[in-house]
C-alpha positions in Angstrom: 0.0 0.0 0.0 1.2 3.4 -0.8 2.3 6.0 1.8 -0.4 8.2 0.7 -2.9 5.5 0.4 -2.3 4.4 4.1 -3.1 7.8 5.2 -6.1 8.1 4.2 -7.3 5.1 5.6 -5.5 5.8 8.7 -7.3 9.0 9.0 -10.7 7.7 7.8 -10.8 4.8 10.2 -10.3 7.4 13.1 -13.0 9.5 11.9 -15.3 6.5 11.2 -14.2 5.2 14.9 -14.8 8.8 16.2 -18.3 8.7 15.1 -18.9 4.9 15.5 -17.9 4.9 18.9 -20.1 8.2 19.4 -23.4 6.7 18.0 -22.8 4.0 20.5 -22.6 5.8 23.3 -25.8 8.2 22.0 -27.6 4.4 21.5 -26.7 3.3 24.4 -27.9 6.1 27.2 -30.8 6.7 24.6 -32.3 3.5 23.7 -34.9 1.9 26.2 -32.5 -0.8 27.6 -34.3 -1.2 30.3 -37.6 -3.1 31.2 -40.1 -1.5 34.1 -43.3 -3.4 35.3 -45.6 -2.7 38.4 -48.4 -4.6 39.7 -50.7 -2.9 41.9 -53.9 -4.7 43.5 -56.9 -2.4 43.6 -59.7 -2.9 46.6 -62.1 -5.1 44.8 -59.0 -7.7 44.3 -58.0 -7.2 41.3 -54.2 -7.3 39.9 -53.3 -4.9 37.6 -49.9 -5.0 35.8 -48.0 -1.7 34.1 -44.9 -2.9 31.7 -42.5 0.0 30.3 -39.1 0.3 29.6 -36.4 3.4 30.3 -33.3 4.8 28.6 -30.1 5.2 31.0 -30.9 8.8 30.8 -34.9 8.6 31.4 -33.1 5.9 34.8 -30.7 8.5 35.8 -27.0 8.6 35.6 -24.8 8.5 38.5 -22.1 11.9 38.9 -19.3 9.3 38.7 -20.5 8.0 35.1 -20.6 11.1 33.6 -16.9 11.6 34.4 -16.6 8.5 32.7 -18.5 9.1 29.9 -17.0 12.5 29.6 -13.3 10.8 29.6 -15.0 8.5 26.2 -15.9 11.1 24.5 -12.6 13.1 25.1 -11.5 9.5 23.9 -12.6 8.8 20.8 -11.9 12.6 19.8 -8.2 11.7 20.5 -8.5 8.8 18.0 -9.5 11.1 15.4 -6.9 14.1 16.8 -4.0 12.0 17.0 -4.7 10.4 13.6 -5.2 13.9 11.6 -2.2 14.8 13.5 -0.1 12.0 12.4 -1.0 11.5 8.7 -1.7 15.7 8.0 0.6 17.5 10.3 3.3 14.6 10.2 3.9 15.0 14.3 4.3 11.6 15.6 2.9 13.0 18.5 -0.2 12.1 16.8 0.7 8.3 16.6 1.1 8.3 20.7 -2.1 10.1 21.2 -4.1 7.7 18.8 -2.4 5.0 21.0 -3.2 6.4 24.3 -6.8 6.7 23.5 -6.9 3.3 21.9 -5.8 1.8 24.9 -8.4 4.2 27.1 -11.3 3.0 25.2 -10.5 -1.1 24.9 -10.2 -0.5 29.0 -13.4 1.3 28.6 -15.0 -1.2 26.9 -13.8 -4.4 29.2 -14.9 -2.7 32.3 -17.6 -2.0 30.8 -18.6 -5.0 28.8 -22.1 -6.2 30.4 -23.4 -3.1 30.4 -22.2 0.2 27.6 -19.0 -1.3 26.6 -20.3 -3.0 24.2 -22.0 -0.5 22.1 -18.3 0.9 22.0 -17.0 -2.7 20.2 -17.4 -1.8 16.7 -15.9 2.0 17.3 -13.1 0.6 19.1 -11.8 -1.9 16.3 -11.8 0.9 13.2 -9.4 3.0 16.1 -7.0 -0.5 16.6 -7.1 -1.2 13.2 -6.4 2.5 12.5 -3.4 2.6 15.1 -2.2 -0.9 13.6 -1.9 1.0 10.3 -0.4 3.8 11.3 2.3 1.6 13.1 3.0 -0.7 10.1 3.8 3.0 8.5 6.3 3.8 10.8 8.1 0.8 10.5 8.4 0.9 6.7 9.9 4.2 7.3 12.0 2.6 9.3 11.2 4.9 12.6 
């Protein structure tokens, strides 16, 4: 692959990572994940059972998970950052920054697997594969 050709995919993995990895996130705090049901008996006996379901927001969301979900987002704009800087800019700066957030978000993911880590899986692979490519650059430079 050409030197040119490897950084645009570089840099279009990031971006598609970037906004793969945001749509998960919007999916997952929006999308009624959760199941509600109440069963109430009224005074002449009878039951009467209420189902539902809830986003994360419409459940609430804890202080500490915000920070969280603040440090993601700061994430996956890193992935895109560190890529632009990299392939545009030529600062290998860049490479270490795609790196660093790479490695943010797969720990992101893992402790977060059973529940919003997983919407994060399919942003998370266009970053490693995007990293992966930028490396194999590097080392046909022989940096």
């Amino acid at each position: 692959m050409s030197h040119k050709g490897s950084q645009r995919y570089e840099l279009t993995l990031a971006v598609g990572a970037t906004l793969l990895g945001l749509a998960g996130l919007f999916v997952a705090l929006t999308a009624p994940l959760y199941q509600t049901s109440s069963m109430t008996i009224t005074t002449e006996g009878e039951r009467v059972s209420e189902q539902g379901t809830a986003s994360v927001l419409e459940v609430g969301v804890e202080p500490r998970a915000i920070v969280f979900l603040g440090a993601a987002v700061t994430a996956l704009i890193f992935v895109s950052l560190g890529a632009y800087l990299q392939t545009r800019r030529g600062m290998r700066a860049g490479r270490w920054l795609l790196w660093a957030a790479v490695i943010f978000l797969a720990g992101f993911a893992l402790l977060g697997a059973m529940t919003i880590g997983l919407f994060m899986l399919p942003g998370l692979l266009l970053a490693i594969i995007s990293a992966v490519i930028s490396g194999d650059r590097e080392a046909e430079r022989g940096t």
